[in-house]
Every structure is written in C-alpha cells, then in structure tokens.
C-alpha positions as CSV (number, residue, x, y, z in Angstrom):
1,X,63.9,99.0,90.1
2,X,66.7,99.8,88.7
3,X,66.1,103.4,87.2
4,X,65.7,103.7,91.2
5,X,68.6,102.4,92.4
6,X,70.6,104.8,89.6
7,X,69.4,107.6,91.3
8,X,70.7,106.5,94.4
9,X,73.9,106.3,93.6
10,X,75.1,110.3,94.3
11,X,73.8,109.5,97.9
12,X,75.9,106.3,98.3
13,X,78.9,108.0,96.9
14,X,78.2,111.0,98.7
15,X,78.4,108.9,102.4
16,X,81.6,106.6,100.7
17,X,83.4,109.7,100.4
18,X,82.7,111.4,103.5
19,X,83.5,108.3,105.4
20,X,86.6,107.0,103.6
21,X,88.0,110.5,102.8
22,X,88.1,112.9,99.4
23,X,91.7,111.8,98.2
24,X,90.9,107.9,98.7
25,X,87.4,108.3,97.1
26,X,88.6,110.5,94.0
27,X,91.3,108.1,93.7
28,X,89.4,104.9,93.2
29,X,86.3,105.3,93.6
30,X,84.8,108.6,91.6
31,X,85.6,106.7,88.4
32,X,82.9,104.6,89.2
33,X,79.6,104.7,87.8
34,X,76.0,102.5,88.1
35,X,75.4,100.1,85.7
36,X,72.7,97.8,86.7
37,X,70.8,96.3,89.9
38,X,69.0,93.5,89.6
39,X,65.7,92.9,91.6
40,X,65.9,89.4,91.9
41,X,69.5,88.5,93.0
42,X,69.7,91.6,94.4
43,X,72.9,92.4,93.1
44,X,74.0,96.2,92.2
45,X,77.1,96.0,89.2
46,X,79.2,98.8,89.1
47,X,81.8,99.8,86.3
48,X,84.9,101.6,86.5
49,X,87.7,101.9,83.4
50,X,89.9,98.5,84.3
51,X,89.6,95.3,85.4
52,X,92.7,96.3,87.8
53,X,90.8,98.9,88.9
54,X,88.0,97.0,89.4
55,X,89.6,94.1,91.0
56,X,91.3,96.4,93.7
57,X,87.9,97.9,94.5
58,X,86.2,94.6,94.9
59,X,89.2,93.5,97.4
60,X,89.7,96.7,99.1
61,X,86.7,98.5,99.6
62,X,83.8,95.4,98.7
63,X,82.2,95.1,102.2
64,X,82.2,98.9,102.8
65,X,80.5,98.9,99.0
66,X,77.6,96.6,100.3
67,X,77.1,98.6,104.0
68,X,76.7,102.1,101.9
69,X,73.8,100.8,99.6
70,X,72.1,98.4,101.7
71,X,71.7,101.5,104.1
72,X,69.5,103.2,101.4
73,X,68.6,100.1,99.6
74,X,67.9,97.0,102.2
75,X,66.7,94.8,99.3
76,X,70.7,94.8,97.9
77,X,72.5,91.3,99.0
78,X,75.7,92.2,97.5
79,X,78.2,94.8,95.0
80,X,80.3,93.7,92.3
81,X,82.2,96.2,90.2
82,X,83.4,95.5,86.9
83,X,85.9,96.6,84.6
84,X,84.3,98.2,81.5
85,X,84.2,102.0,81.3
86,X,85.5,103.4,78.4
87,X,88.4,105.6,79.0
88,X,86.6,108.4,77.2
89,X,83.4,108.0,79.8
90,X,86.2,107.7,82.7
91,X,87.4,110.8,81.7
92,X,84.0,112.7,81.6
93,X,83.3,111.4,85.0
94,X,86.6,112.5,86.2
95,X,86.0,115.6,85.1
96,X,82.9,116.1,87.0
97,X,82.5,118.4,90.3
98,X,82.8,116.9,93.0
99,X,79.3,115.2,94.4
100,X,76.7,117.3,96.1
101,X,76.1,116.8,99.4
102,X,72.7,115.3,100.7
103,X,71.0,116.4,103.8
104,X,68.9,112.8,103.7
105,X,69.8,111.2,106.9
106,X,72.1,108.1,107.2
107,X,71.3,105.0,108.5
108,X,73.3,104.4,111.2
109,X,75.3,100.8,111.3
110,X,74.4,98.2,113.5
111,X,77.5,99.7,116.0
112,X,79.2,102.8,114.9
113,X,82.2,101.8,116.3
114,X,82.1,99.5,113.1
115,X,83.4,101.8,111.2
116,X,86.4,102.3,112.9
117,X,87.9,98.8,111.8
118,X,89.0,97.2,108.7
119,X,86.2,95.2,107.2
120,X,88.7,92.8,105.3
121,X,90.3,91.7,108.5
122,X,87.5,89.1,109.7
123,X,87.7,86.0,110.5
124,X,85.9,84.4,107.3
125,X,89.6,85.9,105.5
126,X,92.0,84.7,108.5
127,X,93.6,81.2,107.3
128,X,93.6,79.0,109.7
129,X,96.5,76.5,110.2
130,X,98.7,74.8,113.1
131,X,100.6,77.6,113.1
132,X,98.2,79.9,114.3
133,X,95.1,77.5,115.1
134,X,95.5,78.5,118.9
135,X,95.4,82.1,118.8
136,X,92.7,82.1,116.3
137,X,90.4,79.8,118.3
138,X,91.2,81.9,121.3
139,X,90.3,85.4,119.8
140,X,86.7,83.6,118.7
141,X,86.3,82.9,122.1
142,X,87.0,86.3,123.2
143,X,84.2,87.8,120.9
144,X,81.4,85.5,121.5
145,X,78.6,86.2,123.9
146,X,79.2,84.6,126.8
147,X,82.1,85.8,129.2
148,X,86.2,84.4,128.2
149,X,87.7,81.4,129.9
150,X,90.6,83.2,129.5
151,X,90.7,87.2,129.9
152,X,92.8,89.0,129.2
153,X,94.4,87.4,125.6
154,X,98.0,87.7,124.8
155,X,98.8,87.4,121.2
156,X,102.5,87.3,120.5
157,X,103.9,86.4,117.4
158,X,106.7,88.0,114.9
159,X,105.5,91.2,112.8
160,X,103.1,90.6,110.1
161,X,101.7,87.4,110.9
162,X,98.3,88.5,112.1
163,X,97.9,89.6,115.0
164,X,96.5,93.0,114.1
165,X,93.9,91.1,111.9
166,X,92.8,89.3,114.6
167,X,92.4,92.3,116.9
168,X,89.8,93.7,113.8
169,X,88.2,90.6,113.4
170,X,87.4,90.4,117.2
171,X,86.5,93.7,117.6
172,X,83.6,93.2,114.4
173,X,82.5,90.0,116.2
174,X,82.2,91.7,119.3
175,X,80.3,94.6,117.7
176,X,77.8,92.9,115.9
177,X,76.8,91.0,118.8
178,X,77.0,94.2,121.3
179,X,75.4,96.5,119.4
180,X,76.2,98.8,122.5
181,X,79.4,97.7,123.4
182,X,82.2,100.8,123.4
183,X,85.1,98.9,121.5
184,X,88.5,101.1,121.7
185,X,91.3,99.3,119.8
186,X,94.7,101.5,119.9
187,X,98.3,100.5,119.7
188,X,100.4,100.9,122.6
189,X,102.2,103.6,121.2
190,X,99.2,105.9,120.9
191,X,98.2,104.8,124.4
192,X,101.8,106.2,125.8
193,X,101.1,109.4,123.5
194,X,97.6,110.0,124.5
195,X,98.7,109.7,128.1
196,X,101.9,111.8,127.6
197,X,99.0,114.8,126.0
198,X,96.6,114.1,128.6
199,X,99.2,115.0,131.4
200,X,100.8,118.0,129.6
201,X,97.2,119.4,129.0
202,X,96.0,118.7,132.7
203,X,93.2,116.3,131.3
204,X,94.0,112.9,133.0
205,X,90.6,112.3,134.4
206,X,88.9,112.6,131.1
207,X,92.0,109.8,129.5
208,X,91.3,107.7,132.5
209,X,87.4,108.0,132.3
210,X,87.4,106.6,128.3
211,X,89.9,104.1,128.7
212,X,87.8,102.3,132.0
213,X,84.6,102.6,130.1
214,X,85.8,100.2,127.5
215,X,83.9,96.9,127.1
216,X,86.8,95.9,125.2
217,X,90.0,97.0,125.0
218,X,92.4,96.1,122.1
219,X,95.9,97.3,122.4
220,X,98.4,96.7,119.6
221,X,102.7,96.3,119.7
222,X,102.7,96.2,123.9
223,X,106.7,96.4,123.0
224,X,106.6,99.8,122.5
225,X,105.6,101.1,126.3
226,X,109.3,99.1,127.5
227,X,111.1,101.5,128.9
228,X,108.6,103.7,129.8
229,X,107.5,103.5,133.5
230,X,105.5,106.0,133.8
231,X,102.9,104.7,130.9
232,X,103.6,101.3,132.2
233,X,102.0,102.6,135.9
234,X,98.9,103.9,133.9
235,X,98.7,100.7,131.9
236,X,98.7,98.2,134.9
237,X,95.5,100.8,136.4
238,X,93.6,100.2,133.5
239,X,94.1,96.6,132.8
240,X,93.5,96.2,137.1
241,X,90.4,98.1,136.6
242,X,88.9,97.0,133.6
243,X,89.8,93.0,134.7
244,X,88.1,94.3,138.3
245,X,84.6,95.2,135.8
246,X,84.5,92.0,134.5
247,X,85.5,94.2,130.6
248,X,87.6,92.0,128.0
249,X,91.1,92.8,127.0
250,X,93.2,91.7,124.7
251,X,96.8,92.6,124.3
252,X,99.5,92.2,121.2
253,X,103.4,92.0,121.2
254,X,106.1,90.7,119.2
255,X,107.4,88.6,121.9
256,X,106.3,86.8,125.0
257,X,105.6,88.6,128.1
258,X,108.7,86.5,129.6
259,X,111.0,88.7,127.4
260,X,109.8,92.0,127.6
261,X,112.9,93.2,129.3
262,X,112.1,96.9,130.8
263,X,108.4,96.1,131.6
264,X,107.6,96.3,135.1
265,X,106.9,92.6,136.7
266,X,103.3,93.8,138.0
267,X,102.4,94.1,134.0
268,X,103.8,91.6,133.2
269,X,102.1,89.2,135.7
270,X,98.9,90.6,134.8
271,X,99.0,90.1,130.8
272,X,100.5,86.3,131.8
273,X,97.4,85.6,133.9
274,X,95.3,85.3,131.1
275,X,96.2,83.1,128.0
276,X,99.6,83.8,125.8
277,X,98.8,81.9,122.3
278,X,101.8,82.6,120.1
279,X,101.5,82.7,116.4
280,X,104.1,80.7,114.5
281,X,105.5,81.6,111.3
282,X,103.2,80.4,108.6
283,X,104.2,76.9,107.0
284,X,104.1,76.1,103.5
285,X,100.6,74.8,103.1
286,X,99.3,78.2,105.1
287,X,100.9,80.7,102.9
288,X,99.6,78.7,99.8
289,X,96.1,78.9,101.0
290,X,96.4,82.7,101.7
291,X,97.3,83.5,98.1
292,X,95.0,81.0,96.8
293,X,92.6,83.0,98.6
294,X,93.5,86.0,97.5
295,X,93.5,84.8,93.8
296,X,89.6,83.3,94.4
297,X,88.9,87.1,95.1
298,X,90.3,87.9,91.4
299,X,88.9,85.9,88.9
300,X,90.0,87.4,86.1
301,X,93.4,87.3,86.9
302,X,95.4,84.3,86.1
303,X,98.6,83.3,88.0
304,X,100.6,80.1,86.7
305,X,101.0,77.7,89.4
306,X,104.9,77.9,89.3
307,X,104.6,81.7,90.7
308,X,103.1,80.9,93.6
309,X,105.4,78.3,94.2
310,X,107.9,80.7,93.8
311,X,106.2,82.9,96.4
312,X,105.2,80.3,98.9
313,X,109.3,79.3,98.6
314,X,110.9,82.3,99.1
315,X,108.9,84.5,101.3
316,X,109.0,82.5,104.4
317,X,108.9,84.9,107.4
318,X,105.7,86.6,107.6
319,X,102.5,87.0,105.4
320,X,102.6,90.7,105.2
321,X,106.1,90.1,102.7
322,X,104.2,87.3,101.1
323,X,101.4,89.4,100.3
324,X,103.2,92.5,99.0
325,X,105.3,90.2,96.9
326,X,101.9,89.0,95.3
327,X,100.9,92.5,95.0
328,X,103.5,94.2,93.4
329,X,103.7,91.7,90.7
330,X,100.3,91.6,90.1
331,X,100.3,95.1,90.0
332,X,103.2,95.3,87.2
333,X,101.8,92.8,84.8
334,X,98.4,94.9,84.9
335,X,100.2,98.3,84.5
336,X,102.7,96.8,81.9
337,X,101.0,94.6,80.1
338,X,103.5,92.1,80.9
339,X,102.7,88.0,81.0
340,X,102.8,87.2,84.2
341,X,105.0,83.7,84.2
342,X,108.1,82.5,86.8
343,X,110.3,84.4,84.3
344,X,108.8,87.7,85.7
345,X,108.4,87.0,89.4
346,X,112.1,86.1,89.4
347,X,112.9,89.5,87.6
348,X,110.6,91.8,89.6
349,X,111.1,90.2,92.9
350,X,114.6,89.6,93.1
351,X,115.3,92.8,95.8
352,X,112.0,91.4,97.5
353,X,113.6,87.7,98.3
354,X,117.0,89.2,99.1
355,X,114.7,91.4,102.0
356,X,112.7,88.4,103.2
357,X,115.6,86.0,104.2
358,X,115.4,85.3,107.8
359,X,116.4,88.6,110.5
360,X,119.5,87.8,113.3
361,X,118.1,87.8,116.9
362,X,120.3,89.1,119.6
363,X,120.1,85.7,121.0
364,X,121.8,83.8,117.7
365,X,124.4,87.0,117.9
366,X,125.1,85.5,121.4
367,X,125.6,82.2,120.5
368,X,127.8,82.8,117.7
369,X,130.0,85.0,119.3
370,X,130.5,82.6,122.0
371,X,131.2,79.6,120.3
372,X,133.2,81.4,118.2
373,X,135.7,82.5,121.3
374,X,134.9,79.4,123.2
375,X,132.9,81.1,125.8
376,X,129.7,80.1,128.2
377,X,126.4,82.2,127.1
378,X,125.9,83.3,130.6
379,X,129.3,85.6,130.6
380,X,127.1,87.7,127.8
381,X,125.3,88.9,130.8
382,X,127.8,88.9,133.0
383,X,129.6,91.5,135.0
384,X,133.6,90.1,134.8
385,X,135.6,92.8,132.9
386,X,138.5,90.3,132.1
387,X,139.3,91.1,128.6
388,X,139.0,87.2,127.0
389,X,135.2,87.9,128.2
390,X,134.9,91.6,127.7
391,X,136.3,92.1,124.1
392,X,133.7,89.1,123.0
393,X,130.7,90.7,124.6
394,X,131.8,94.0,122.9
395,X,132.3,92.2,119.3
396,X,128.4,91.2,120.5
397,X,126.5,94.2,121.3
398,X,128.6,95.8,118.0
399,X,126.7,93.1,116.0
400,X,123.6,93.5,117.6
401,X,123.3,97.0,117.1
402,X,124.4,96.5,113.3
403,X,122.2,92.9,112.3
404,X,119.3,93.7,114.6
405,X,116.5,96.9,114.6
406,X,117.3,96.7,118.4
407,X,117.6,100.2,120.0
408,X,120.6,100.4,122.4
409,X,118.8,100.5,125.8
410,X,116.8,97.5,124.4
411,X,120.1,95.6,123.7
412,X,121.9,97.0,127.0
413,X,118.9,95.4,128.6
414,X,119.9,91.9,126.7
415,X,123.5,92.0,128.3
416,X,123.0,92.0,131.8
417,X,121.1,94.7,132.6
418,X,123.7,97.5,130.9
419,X,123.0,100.8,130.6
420,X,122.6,101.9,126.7
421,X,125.7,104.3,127.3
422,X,127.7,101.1,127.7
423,X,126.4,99.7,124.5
424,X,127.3,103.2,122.7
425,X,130.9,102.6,124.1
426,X,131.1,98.8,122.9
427,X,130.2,99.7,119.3
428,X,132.2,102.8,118.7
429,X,135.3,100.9,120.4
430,X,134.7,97.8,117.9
431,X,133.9,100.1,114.5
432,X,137.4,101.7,115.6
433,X,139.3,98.4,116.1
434,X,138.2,96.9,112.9
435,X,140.0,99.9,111.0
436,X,143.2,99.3,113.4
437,X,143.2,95.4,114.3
438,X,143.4,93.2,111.2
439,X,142.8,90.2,112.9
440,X,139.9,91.6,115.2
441,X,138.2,92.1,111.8
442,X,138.1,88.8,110.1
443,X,136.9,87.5,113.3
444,X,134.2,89.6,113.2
445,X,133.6,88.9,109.7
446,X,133.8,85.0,109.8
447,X,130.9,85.5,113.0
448,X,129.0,87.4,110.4
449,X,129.7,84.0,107.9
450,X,128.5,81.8,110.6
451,X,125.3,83.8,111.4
452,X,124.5,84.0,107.3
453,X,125.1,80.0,106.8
C-alpha cells in the first residue's frame, strides 16, 4: 500500500500547487517528498530538509495536506511531515522541473466554496474565554442548521482579536452542513470597490444579482464604507433584501454600530437589530492558552516557561502582536541557531514591546486636553469660537491627528460634526504655534505626559 500511495504523490502535489499557487508551493512545499503511508493508522509521513520547515508546513498548510490525499486516497486519516531530508536530496528535488500536470479528474470538496477560506481559522483553534465567550457562542449559532435567533451578527472588537477568524470558522461550519449553500465572505472595502467597478463598467445588475443570491453573507472592517454614501445606499439594499429572504449575515467592525460616525442611521439601525457581541481584549489566562496552543502544534520545539510569560506580559492589546512576537522569535532561534531563553526574547523583541503598548483614542485625547485647561468634554463638540474653548479644541484635533491613525474627516466627525478642512486648519495652526509660542508647547507636551502615564 504504500508503493501505491508513492505514486500518488505527483498528483497530490500537482492539485497543492495549482490550488495554493506556484510561488507558495515551490517555496515550501516542492521540497517535500513521500516517505511512508501506513495502512493501518492510515497515516501518510512526509519529509522535507528541517524541522522548521516542517513544523511551518504542519501549522500552515496541515488540513489542506489531508483534503489533497484523502481526495485520491480516502483510506488516509491524517499527514504529518517531518523534518529529515538531507540537504543534498533537498537540493536534487529542488532542482527538478516543475510537476507534470495530470488530466485525472479531481474530486471535488464537500462545497467548493471551501476552498475559498482559511482552514486554520476554525473553531476547534479559536480560544475561548470571557473575553470573547459571547461572540464565539453567537457565531456557532449562526452556522448551525437551524435558522439564528439573532440575524444579522455584529462582531465588533479592536483589530486583531478575532473577528476575521470567526467569520472563516463560520463560513466552514456553514459549508459543511450546506453542501449547496453560496457562502460570499468579502471585506467592506472590496464591497465599495466592486460596487464603484460595477457602476463604471455599466454591470450593476450582475453586482446586485451575486450579492442577493448569498445564503450567507460575511462582510469584514464595516468601518471602511464611513463616509461613503453612495456604497452605504447599496449596502442597506442588500442587507434589506437578503434579511427579507430569510439569508444569514454577519457583519465585522472595529467599533460599535453606535460610533460609526458618517454611516447613515438606516444602516446603522439595521446591523443593531440583530446581536452586537463585542470582543474584549484577551486577558492573561487567554493569551497563555493561545500560545500554549500553538506550542502543542510544535513538539519539537521547546520554549522555557519564562518566555511566554514574557509574551503573555507585554503584548497585551491584540493576539495578532502576540502571535507575531511568538513567531519571529521562534523563527530566529531556528534560523540562528540561537537558545531560545528570556535573555533572547528580551533582545529580539525589544522594538516589538515598544509597538504593542496601548494606542491613544480620540476620546482619552478629549479628556486630557480638557482637564488639562479646565474645560467640560461637551465644548469638544461644540460650536463657541471663544478662544479659552477654541485654542484647546485645536491643541485636540492637532493630537488626534498626530497619536491616532484617524483620517481627518473621521476626526472632524469626532468634534462636532466639523468638516475635515477645519481639522487641516487646527493642525497646521498648532504645528506653527509650537515653533513660535513657548509656553503653548510645553502644554502640549505635558498633555502628551499625561496621555503616556
């Protein structure tokens, strides 16, 4: 059996590359070669030159491993790949041409529309924890069976806490119990693009006709459509019509639908009818789990318990930072050769920490500026010009557009309603007093103290 399963292994390669792309196959995974399948445990064992190599191919491309053989081999329960290969052998295969291709049909996956999504962003790999216990219950929901108590499904939270796994993760629920179903997941931002090309080219009914045939919609970063009215019109006619067909929906931004300042009210009502489950940053025993996880899937690497309470310490905000942190250092000790000990996460991550600390909102801007002048929070927003109000509320939108990634319509929008031309003014009229006015600059800089502290 498994002389057999050797000689399918040009075919499974062949499909890996067509479906993950020649530069991402000849980078990882042309190095690969069979080693062994066995019958019984129905396990294939691949090799490739290091167990780095190995270790990323297990992570990254594991499930999409297992899909490619079992469609040519059913009897195959699982793929583990190994570091082992020579470097002489990994050069040989390197130095191969590239695959053949196969005419031999594919077996289709249970959906297609499977392989549009991530396979490692289920929800067997989402931790759960109070932080985010409400949001990941609710997205369940949304991919079983029977029809959502709650439809559509907000997910708001702060950038890289999960919401875009959980989007993945519903959509392969949903697909493996709809074999049928047409899943679209899209950010927002290629919604307003598509819709922007669909109207230049004259080919709105054809936009309009995919979008309502959804079963289930997934659109990711809502934020991006503020501001733009026209894409927000289109929006609210597919969310009305889709939520008219009884179709599921479920909607991501990095804030609540309350503060999306520049989305129409109609939108906004809509995407509030539903549920809006927020995900909180992760707390200590949550970001512990995830790289414990992550460790579990790399056996053969060994990471002193002192570095990931290092990591679990210092990168607080969002799991995306935590998880790049753990990546980058496990990526130099393997390159290096380097022990990888607290003395070398403090070394190698030093720029990372720095990076991670907490961001300024707009609103903490707010408040410092007013309680550093003595002033009410509401005169932020306010329209008196007096200059013990005015000058303050400058000195505000100046820091906002310098400690925030705020655009300028999006902070005009947080003072009152301004126009962004206003803010423009404020900023370049503060940056020139702080050359000229002494005193105007340390109060800036002792609001920029207080907002550090």
């Amino acid at each position: 059996m498994s002389g057999d399963a050797a000689t399918l292994w040009p075919r499974v390669a062949e499909g890996l590359r067509r479906d993950l792309g020649a530069r991402t196959f000849d980078h990882w995974l042309k190095p690969v070669r069979f080693a062994d399948f066995c019958s019984l445990s129905g396990v294939v064992t691949l090799e490739t030159a290091s167990r780095f190599s190995a270790n990323w191919i297990n992570e990254r491309f594991g499930d999409r491993l297992e899909l490619a053989w079992r469609q040519h081999l059913p009897a195959v329960r699982s793929v583990a790949v190994r570091g082992g290969a020579a470097a002489a052998d990994r050069a040989a295969i390197l130095a191969q041409p590239p695959l053949p291709a196969f005419e031999a049909p594919q077996v289709p996956a249970a959906n297609p529309a499977l392989l549009n999504f991530d396979p490692r962003l289920s929800f067997d790999r989402f931790v759960v924890a109070r932080s985010n216990i409400l949001a990941a219950n609710a997205a369940r929901r949304m991919a079983m069976a029977e029809a959502p108590q709650f439809n559509p499904l907000y997910l708001c939270s702060g950038t890289g806490q999960g919401k875009t796994h959980l989007l993945h993760a519903i959509a392969q629920a949903y697909a493996l119990i709809h074999p049928t179903a047409n899943i679209i997941l899209m950010s927002a931002e290629k919604f307003m693009l598509e819709f922007v090309g669909a109207m230049r080219g004259g080919d709105m009914m054809a936009f309009k006709a995919r979008l309502r045939a959804a079963d289930l919609l997934l659109l990711d970063d809502l934020q991006f459509v503020i501001g733009k009215n026209s894409t927000q019109e289109e929006l609210l006619h597919t969310i009305d019509d889709l939520m008219t067909a009884g179709k599921r929906l479920v909607v991501t931004a990095d804030r609540p639908p309350t503060m999306l300042d520049g989305v129409e009210a109609r939108l906004l009502s809509r995407l509030a009818g539903g549920l809006v489950a927020d995900i909180e940053a992760p707390e200590d025993d949550l970001r512990e789990r995830i790289i414990r996880q992550r460790l579990a899937a790399m056996p053969m690497v060994e990471v002193p318990d002192d570095v990931v309470a290092y990591l679990v310490k210092h990168f607080t905000r969002n799991i995306r930072e935590l998880e790049g942190a753990l990546n980058k250092l496990l990526a130099y000790a393997a390159l290096t050769g380097a022990r990888l000990d607290l003395a070398l996460a403090e070394d190698r991550l030093a720029e990372n920490v720095r990076s991670a600390r907490p961001r300024i909102t707009i609103d903490e801007i707010q408040r410092a500026v007013c309680a550093h002048y003595r002033l009410d929070k509401s005169e932020m927003a306010s329209k008196r010009r007096v200059r013990a109000i005015a000058r303050p509320r400058q000195v505000a939108m100046y820091l906002a557009k310098e400690l925030t990634p705020r655009s300028y319509p999006e902070i005009g929008r947080r003072f009152g309603g301004r126009d962004h031309s206003t803010v423009i003014h404020a900023v370049r009229t503060v940056e020139a007093l702080r050359v000229s006015d002494s005193e105007l600059d340390a109060e800036i800089a002792a609001i920029r103290r207080a907002l550090n502290s």
